[in-house]
N, C-alpha and C positions, 0 to 999 in steps of 0.2 A: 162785725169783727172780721178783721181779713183770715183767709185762712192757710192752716201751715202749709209749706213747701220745702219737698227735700230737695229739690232744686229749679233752677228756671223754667221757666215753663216758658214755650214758644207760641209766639204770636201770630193769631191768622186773621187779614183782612179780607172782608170777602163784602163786593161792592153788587147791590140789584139796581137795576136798571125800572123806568119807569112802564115796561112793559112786564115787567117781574112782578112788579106790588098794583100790577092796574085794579085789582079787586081783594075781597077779603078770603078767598081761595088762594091766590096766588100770594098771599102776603102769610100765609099759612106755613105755604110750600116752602116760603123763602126763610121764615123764623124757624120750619125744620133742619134744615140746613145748617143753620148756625149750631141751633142744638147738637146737634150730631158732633157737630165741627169740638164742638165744647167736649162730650163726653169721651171725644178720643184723646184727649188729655190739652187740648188750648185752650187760651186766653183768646179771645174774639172779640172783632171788631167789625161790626157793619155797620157798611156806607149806603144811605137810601136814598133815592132819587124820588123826586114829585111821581104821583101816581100819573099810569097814559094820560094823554091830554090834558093831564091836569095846568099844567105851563101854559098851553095855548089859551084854553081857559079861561086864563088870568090875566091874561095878554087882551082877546077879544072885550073882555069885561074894563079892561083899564081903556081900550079903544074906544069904548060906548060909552065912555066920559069924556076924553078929551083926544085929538087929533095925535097930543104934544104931550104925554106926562114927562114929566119930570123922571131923571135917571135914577134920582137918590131915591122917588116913591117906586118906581118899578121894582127896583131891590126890595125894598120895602115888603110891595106886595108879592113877586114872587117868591121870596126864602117862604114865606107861609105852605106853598107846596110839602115841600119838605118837611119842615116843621108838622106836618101833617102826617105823613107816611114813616116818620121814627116812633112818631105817638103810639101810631096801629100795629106797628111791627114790635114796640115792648111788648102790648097786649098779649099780641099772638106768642111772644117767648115766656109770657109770665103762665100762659095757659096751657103748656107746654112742660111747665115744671120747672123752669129754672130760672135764678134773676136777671133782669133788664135793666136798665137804665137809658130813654134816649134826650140826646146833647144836641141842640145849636149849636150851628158854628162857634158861635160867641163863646160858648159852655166850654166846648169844646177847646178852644182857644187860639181857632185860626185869624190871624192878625194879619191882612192887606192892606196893598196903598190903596191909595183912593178914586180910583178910576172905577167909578159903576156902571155896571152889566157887563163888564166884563175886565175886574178886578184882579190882581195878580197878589197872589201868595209874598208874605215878608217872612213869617214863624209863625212856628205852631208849639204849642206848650203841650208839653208831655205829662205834665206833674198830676191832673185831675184823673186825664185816663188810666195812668196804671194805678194808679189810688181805687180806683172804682172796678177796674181789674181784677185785682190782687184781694178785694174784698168778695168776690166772686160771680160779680155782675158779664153778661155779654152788653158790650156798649156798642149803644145804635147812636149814628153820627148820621144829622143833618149834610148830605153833602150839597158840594154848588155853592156856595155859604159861607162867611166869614164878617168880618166886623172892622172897621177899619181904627184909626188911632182915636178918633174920634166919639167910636165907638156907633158910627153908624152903621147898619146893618148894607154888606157889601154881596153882590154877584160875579161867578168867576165866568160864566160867556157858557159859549156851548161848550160840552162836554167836561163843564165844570165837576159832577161828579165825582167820573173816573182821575181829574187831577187831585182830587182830594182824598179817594181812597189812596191813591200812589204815594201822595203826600205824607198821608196816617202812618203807610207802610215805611216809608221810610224811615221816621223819626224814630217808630216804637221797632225800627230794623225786623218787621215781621220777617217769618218764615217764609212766607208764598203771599201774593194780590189777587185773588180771585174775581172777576171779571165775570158778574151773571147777567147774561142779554140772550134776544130771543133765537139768535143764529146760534149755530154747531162750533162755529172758532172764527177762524181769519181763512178765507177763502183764498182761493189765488185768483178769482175777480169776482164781482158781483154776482151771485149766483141768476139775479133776478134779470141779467142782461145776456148771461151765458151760463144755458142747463148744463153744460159739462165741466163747470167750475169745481172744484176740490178745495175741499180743507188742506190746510197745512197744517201740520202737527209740531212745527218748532220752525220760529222765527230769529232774527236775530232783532235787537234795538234798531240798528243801523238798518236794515230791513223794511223794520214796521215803521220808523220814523220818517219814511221817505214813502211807504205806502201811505200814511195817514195823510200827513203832506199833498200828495197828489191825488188826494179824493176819497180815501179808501175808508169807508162811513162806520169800520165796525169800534176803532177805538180814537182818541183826539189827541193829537200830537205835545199839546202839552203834558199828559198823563205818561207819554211815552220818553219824556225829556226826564221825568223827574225818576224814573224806573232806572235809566241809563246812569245818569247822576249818584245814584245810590247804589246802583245794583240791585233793585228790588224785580226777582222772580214775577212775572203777570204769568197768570193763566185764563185764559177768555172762554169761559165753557156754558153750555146752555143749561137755563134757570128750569127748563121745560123735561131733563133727562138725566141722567148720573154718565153724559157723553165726557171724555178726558179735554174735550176743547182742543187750544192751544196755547201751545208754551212760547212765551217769548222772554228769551233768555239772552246771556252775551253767545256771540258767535260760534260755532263751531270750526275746528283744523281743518273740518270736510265737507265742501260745497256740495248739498244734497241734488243742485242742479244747477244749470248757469241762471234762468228766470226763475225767480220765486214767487211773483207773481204780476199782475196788470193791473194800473190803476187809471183811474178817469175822472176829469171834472168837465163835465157838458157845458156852465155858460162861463167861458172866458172872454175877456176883450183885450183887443192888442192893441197899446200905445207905440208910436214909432217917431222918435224926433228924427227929423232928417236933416244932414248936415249942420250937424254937430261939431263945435271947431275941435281938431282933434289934439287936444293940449292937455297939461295937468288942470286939477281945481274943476276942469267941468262936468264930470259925474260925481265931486265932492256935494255943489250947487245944487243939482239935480238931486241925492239921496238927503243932503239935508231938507231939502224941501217936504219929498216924500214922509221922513221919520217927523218933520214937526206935524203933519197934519195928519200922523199914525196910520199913513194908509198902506197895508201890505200889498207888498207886489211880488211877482214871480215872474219864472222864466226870464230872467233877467240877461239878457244878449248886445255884449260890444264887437262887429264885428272890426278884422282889421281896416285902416281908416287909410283913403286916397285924395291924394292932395289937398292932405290939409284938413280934409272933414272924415265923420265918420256918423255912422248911424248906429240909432239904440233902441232896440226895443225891449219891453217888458210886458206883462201879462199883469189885470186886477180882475176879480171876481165883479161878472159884469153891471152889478149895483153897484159895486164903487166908482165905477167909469166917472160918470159926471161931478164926484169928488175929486179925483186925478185930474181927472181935464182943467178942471179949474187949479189947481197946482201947478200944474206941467205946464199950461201959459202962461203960467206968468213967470216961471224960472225960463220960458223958452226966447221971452222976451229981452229980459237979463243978457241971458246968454248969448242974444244973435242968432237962434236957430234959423233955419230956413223955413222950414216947415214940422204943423204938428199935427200924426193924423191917427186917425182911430179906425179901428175893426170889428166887427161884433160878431156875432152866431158863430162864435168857434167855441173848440173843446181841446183839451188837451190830453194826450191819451202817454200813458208812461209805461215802462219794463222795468225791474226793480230785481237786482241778486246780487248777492256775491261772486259767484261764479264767473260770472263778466269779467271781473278783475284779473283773468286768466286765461279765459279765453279768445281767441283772435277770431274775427266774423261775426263779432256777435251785432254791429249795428248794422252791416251789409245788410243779414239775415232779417233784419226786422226792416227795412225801407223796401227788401224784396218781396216780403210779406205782402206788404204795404201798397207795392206798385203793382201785385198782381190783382189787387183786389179795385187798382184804378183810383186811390186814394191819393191826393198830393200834400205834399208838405211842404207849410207856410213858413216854422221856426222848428230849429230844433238845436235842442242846450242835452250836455251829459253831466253826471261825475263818476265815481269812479264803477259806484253799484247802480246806475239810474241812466235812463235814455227815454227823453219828454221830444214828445212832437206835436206839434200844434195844427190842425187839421178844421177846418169846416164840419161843423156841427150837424147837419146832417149824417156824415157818416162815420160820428161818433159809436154808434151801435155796434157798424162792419167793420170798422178797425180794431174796437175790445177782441171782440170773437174772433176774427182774423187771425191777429197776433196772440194770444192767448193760445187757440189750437195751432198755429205754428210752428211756437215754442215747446209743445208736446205737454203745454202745463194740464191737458184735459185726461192724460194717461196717468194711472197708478207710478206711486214713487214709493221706494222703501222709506221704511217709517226709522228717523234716526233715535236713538237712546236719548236721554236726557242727561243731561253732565254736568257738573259742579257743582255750586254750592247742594247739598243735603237739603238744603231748602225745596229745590225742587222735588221731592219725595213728601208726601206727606204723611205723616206720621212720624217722621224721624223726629229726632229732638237734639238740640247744642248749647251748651253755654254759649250765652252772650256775655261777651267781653263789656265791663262795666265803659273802659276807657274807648271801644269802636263806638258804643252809643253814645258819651258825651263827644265823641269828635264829631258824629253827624247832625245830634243837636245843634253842634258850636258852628257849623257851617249853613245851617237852615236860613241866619239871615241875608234877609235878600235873596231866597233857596230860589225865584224862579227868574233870577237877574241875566243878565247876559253873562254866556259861560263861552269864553275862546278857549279852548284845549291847547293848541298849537296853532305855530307860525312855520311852514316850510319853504324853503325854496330848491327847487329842481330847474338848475341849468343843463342836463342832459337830455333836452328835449331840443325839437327843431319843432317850426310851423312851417305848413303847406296852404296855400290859398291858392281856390281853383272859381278865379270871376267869369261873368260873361256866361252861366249856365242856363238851358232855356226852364221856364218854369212848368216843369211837366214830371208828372209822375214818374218814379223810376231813375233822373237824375241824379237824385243821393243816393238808389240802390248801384247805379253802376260806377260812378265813384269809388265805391266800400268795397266793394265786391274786389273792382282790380287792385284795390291795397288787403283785404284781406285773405285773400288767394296767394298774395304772398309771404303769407305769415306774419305780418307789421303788427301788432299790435297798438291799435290807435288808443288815443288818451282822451284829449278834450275836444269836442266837438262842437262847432258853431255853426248852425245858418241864419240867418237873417231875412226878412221878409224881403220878398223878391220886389226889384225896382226896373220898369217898364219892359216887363217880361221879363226881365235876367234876374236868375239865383247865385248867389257864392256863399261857397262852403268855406271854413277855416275847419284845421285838425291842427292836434301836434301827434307827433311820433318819436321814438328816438332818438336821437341825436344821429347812434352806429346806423341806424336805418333810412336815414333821409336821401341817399343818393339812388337804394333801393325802389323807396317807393315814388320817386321822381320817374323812373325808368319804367315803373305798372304802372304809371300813370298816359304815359308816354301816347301808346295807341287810346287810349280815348280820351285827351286831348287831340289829336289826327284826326280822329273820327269826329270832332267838334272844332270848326276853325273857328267860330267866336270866342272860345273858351281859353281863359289865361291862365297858367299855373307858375304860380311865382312859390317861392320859400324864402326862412332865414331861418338859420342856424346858431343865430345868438340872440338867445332869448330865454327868458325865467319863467317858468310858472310855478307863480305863489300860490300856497295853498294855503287859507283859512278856516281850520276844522274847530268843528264844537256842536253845539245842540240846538236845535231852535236857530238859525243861524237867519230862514228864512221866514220866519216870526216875528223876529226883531229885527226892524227894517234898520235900527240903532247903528248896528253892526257896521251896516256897509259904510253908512255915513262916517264914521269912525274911520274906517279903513281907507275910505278914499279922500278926508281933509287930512289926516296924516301924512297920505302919499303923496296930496296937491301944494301942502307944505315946503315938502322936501322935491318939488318942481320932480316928479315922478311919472310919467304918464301911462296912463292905461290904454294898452292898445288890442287888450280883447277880455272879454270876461263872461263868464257865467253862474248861474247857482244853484245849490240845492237848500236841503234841509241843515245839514250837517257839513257844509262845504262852499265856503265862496274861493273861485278858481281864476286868477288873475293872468294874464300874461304882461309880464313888463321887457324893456332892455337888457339882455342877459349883466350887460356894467352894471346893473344898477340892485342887482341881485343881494347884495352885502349887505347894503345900506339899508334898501326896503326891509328887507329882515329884519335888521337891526328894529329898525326906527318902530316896525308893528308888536314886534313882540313886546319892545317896552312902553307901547302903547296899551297891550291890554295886561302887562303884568308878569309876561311870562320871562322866564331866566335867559 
C-alpha cells in the first residue's frame, strides 16, 4: 500500500557507472547511497550500468560465434548486462532494510526507434515508476536499454546510461542527476595526459556540450542534450568518496575564466574535396549524402571560394574514413570535383569557455602557445565558446599540456556558488507543479529528435581573407596577434588545409572595425609579399543554434537543400555542437532567415 504524504516528495536520480557496481563490495557501496539518499526524505531512482567488463564480455563471446552478429541479437545479448547489475543492486537495498524494485527498460517503459546499438529515445512512461515510488520502493532502472514499437529489445550506443538516467530525470523533473563514476568530476583536461589538470566545480551545458563533443571521456553528449532540454541539474561525483564532484548547471552572469577547460580526440582523419564548384545545392549534395549513410562528421570547414571553386574539408573518427570515402566519391563524381583526398594520424585538440565571448586575444594566445611549442596547424574552425585545431597526432600530447598550462587552467580558481533552481542543494524540497510535469511529459515525444532553438542573422559583420600564407608554425599566431593587439574582437574563424605549401585564413570582425583591422594587418602583410589580404563588408553570418547540432548530421542537410533551393550560396562555414555558422551575401540575409526559420518551425 502506498504510503501517506503531507506533501511531494522530491525526486533524485542517481546513475553508477560500470566501474561502480564492478563487484559485490562496490554494489554495496552504491545501494548505500541510495539508502541514504532515501532516508533524507526522496523518492529514488537508480540507473545501473553493466558491471566492468561486463559489455566487452559479451561482445568478445558474441565474436567467438560469428565475425557478423546480427544488431537486433547484439541488443539482445548486451541489455542482459544490465539486466544483471539492477537484480544485484535490489539485493544489496533489500539487505539494507528498505524496498527495491529493479525494471528493464521495457518495464520501465522506454520506447525507441528502431536503429540498434545505438537506438534513440521516442518516450518514456512515467505512470509504473511513481506507482512503484509512491508505494515506497527505491527503483533500480536497467540503463542503455529500451524496447522498440515492436517490442524488440533496443541499445542506446555508448554512454547509453547516462542518457537515460538524464532521461528518468527529466520526465519525473527530478531534483538533482547524480553522475557516479570513478573520477573526482569534470577535469579541465585529462588528468591521465596532464598531472596538473583540475577539477572544475561548475560547468555550464553549453560548456560540457562542446567538451563531450570534442573528446572529453567523463560524460556523453547526448546525456548532456537532454539535461539542457529540460533543465535537469547533473552532478558527476565519485562513487569511491562523499567528494561534491561537479555541477553542471545553466550558465552563470560571471565567467569564472576565459578557458574552462582542453579537450582532445587523438585519431581523426581529414577529408578535403578540392575544387568544389562554388554554387548553391553543392554542400546540399554533399551533407545529403553524408546524413543518408549516418556518418558523423566534424570540424566541418568552407573556406571563401576563388574563381569559381572552393575547397571543403571535414573531420570523421578514423574507422569511419573508408565509410566516408566511399560516400564522398561518389557525390564527388556527381558533383565534378577535382580531386578527393584524405589525411590520417591527426588529432584534434580544442579550448572550450565562455569567457571567450568577451575577451579579445584569446585565439592569438592559443596559436602562440602553439608555435612556441613548434606545433603547426592543419585546420582550424571556432564558435563562439570553442576554438578546434587540427594538429599531427604525434604532438597531440604537447599541445594538451601546452595549452592547458598556458591558459593558467593548471592554477587554483575561486570556487563559484551554486545558483538557481533549489535543485541544486540537496535536501531542499518544492512542490512540483502538476501542469510543469504534464508539459514535459507532452513534449518527451520524439525527446531526442532534432531540436533547432534559433535562426539568426548578423549583417554587422565584415570578412577578412588573408591567402598565400606559408605553412609554418606561427602564421596563424602572428595574424591574431596583430588583430588582437588592437582590440578587434574576432568572431568566426576559418583555416583550411594548406595547398602547395600556402595557408589562408578567413575571420570576420565588425563591421565598425574592418578598416581597423585592414590597417594591423598592414605591416605583416609587408613583411609577407606572397600574402593577399582582401575583405567584404557585405556579408550575413547566419547562425544555427540548438543541441546536438553536430550529432545530427540531419541538420546540415536541411539547412543547406533549403538554401540551395532558394539559389543561396554558401561562401564559408563551420560547426560545433550547439552551432552551425554560415556566412552568405549580406542581400540575401532576409530571405535566408526567412526561409530557415520556417524550415525548422520557428516564428
Amino acid at each position: 500500500m502506498a504510503r501517506e504524504r503531507d506533501s511531494v516528495v522530491s525526486v533524485i536520480v542517481q546513475k553508477f557507472g560500470g566501474t561502480s557496481v564492478a563487484n559485490a563490495e562496490k554494489i554495496r557501496h552504491a545501494a548505500m547511497r541510495a539508502v541514504e539518499a532515501k532516508r533524507r526524505g526522496f523518492d529514488v531512482v537508480v540507473v545501473v550500468s553493466a558491471r566492468g567488463h561486463k559489455t566487452d564480455e559479451l561482445i568478445e563471446l558474441a565474436h567467438g560465434i560469428t565475425k557478423n552478429p546480427r544488431p537486433r541479437e547484439m541488443d539482445m545479448l548486451l541489455s542482459t548486462g544490465e539486466q544483471e547489475s539492477v537484480a544485484l543492486m535490489a539485493m544489496a537495498v533489500h539487505e539494507l532494510g528498505e524496498d527495491a524494485i529493479s525494471l528493464t527498460g521495457a518495464q520501465i517503459g522506454v520506447l525507441t526507434d528502431t536503429t540498434h546499438t545505438r537506438a534513440r529515445i521516442v518516450s518514456i512512461s512515467t505512470e509504473r515508476m511513481k506507482e512503484l515510488l509512491a508505494a515506497g520502493n527505491i527503483v533500480i532502472a536497467a540503463g542503455f536499454q529500451g524496447v522498440d514499437s515492436a517490442m524488440n529489445i533496443t541499445t542506446l550506443g555508448r554512454g547509453g546510461s547516462d542518457t537515460t538516467a538524464t532521461a528518468l530525470a527529466a520526465v519525473l523533473n527530478a531534483e538533482l542527476c547524480e553522475i557516479y563514476t570513478d573520477v573526482e568530476g569534470v577535469f579541465t583536461t585529462d588528468p591521465r595526459v596532464v598531472a596538473s589538470a583540475r577539477k572544475v566545480e561548475r560547468i555550464s551545458y553549453d560548456e560540457m556540450l562542446e567538451l563531450a563533443s570534442l573528446g572529453a571521456g567523463v560524460m556523453h553528449s547526448r546525456s548532456i542534450e537532454f539535461a539542457k532540454k529540460f533543465s535537469v541539474p547533473l552532478r558527476v561525483r565519485p562513487s569511491y568518496s562523499d567528494g561534491p564532484g561537479t555541477l553542471i548547471a545553466p550558465e552563470t552572469d560571471e565567467a569564472n575564466s576565459i578557458v574552462t577547460g582542453v579537450a582532445f580526440v587523438r585519431n581523426e582523419a581529414l577529408i578535403t574535396l578540392v575544387g568544389l564548384p562554388d554554387q548553391p545545392g553543392v554542400m546540399s549534395s554533399l551533407f545529403t549524402a553524408l546524413s543518408g549513410a549516418k556518418i558523423p562528421v566534424d570540424m566541418v570547414v568552407q573556406n571563401v571560394g576563388r574563381e569559381g571553386f572552393a575547397n571543403v574539408s571535414f573531420t570523421v573518427a578514423e574507422d569511419e574514413l573508408p565509410a566516408a570515402m566511399r560516400v564522398v566519391s561518389a557525390a564527388a563524381e556527381t558533383l565534378k570535383v577535382q580531386s578527393v583526398q584524405q589525411t590520417t594520424e591527426l588529432s584534434k585538440v580544442s579550448i572550450v569557455g565562455h569567457g571567450m565571448q568577451t575577451h579579445t586575444g584569446v585565439a592569438a594566445r592559443m596559436f602562440q602557445i602553439l608555435a612556441d611549442s613548434g606545433i603547426n596547424i592543419r585546420v582550424v574552425t571556432t564558435s563562439e565558446i570553442k576554438i578546434s585545431v587540427l594538429i599531427d597526432r604525434t604532438r597531440c600530447s604537447d599541445a594538451v599540456e601546452a595549452v592547458h598550462n598556458g591558459f593558467g587552467l593548471n592554477q587554483p580558481t575561486r570556487t563559484l556558488p551554486d545558483i538557481g533552481r533549489s535543485a541544486v542543494r540537496i535536501g531542499s524540497s518544492r512542490s512540483v507543479d502538476a501542469e510543469v510535469v504534464a508539459d514535459i511529459v507532452s513534449r518527451l515525444e520524439g525527446m531526442e529528435s532534432i531540436l533547432v532553438s534559433d535562426v539568426s542573422a548578423d549583417t554587422q559583420q565584415s570578412r577578412i581573407t588573408v591567402t598565400g600564407l606559408p605553412d609554418d608554425p606561427g602564421v596563424a599566431r602572428d595574424v591574431f596577434a596583430a588583430v588582437g593587439e588592437g582590440g578587434v574582437l574576432v568572431d568566426m574563424i576559418i583555416q583550411n588545409v594548406a595547398r602547395d605549401g600556402k595557408a589562408s585564413i578567413s575571420f570576420t570582425v565588425p563591421g565598425e572595425d574592418l578598416e581597423r583591422s585592414l590597417q594591423l594587418l598592414r605591416p605583416f602583410s609587408d613583411a609577407h609579399k606572397e600574402t593577399l589580404v582582401t575583405s567584404d563588408r557585405h556579408i550575413c553570418k547566419l547562425t544555427i543554434a540548438g543541441i546536438g547540432l553536430r550529432s545530427h548530421t540531419d541538420v546540415g542537410r536541411r539547412v543547406f537543400r533549403t538554401l540551395a533551393t532558394h539559389h543561396i550560396n554558401v561562401q564559408m562555414l563551420n560547426t560545433s555542437e550547439i552551432k552551425l555558422s554560415i556566412v552568405i551575401a549580406a542581400v540575401e540575409a532576409e530571405r535566408a532567415l526567412k526561409i530557415l526559420r520556417s524550415e525548422f518551425g520557428l516564428p
